[in-house]
C-alpha positions as a Markdown table, in Angstrom:
| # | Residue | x | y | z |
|---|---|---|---|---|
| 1 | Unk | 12.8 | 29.2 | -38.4 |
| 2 | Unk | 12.1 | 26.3 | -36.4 |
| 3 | Unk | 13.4 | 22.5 | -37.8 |
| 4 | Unk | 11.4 | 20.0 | -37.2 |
| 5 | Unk | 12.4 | 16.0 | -37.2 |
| 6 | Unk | 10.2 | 13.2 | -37.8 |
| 7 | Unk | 9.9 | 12.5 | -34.1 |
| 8 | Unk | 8.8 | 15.9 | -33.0 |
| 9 | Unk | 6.2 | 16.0 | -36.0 |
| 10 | Unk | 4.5 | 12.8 | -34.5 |
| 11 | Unk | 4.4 | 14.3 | -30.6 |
| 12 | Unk | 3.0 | 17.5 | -31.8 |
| 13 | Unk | 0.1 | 15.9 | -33.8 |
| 14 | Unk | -0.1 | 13.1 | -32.0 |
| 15 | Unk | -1.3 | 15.4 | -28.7 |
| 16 | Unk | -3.5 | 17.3 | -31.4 |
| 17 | Unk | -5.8 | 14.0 | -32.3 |
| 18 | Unk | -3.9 | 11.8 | -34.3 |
| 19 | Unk | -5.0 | 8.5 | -34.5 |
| 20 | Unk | -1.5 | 6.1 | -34.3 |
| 21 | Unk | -0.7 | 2.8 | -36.0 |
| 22 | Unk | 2.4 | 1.4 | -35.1 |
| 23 | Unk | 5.2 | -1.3 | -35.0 |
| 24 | Unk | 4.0 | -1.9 | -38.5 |
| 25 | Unk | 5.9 | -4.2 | -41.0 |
| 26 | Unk | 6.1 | -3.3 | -44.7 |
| 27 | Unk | 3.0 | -5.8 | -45.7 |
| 28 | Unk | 1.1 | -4.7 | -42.7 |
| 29 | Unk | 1.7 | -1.1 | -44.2 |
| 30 | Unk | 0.4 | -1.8 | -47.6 |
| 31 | Unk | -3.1 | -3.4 | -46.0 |
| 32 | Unk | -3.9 | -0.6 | -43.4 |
| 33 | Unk | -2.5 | 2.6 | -44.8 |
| 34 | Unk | -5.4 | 4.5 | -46.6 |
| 35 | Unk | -5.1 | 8.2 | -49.2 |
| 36 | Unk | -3.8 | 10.8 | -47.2 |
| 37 | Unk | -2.2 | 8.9 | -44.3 |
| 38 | Unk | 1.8 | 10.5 | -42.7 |
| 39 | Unk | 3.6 | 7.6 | -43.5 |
| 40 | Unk | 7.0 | 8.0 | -40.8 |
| 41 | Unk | 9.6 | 5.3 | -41.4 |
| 42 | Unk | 12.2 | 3.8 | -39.0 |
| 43 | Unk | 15.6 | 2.7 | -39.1 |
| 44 | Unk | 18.5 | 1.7 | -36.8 |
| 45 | Unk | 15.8 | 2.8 | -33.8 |
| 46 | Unk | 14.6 | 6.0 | -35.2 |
| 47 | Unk | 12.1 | 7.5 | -36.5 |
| 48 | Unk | 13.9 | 9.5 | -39.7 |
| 49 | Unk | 11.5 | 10.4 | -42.3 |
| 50 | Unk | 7.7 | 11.4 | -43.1 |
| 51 | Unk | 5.9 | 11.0 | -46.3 |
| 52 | Unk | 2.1 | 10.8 | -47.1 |
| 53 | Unk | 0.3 | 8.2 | -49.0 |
| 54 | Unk | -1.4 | 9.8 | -52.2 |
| 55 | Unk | -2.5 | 7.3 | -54.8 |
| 56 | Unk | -3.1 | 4.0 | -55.5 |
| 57 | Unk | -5.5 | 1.1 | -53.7 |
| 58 | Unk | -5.0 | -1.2 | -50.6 |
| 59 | Unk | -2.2 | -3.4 | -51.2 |
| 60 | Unk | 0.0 | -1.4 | -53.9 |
| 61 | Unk | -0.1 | 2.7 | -52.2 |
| 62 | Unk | 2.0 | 5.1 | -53.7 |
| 63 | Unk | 4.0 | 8.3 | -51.7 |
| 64 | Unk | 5.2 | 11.5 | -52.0 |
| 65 | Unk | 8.3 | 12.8 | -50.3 |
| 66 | Unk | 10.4 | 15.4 | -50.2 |
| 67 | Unk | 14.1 | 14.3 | -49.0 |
| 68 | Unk | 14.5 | 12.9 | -53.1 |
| 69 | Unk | 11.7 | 14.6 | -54.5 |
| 70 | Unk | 9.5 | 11.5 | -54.8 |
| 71 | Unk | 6.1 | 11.6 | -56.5 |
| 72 | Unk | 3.4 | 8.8 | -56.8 |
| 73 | Unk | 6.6 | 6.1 | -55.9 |
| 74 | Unk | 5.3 | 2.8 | -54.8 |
| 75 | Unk | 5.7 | 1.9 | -51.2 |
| 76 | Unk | 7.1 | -1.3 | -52.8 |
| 77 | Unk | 9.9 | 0.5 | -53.6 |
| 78 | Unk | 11.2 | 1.6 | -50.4 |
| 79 | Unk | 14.3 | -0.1 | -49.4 |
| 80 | Unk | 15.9 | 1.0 | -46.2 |
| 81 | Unk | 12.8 | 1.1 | -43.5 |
| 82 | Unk | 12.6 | -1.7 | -40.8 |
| 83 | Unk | 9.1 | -0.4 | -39.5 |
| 84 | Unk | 6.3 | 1.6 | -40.0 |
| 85 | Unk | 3.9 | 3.8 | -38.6 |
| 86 | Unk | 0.9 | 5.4 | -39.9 |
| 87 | Unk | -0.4 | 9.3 | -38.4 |
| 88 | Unk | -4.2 | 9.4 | -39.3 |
| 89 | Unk | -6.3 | 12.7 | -39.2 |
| 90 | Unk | -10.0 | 11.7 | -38.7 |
């Protein structure tokens, strides 16, 4: 079984057609994510986690994620990312 880290998720699907937001804060998040968007988050200069935007409405999005089994959790809520970027499948 191969593991996979956020980082190696975004080259693979970035090479496959993803369309890529980036260097976004969490504001900037809330106004250009839309339903189904990979959410990866950064920290201390890496990219450490994926999650995917499932409910809610421009401004107020809601995630799932596995790590802490999170379901339908605001994006509000999210405490310990310093950027954003958003993985798009057209």
């Amino acid at each position: 079984m191969q593991c996979v880290n956020a980082g190696d998720f975004f080259t693979y699907w970035k090479t496959r057609g993803g369309l890529v937001t980036t260097g976004l804060s969490k504001s900037q998040l809330q106004s250009k994510a839309k339903k189904g968007d990979i959410v990866q988050l950064k920290k201390d200069g890496s990219w450490y986690h994926s999650i995917i935007i499932t409910s809610g409405t421009t401004g107020n999005w809601n995630y799932c994620g596995h790590t802490s089994n999170r379901k339908d959790k605001p994006i509000s809520a999210i405490t310990e990312a310093t950027e954003y970027r958003i993985l798009r499948f057209a």
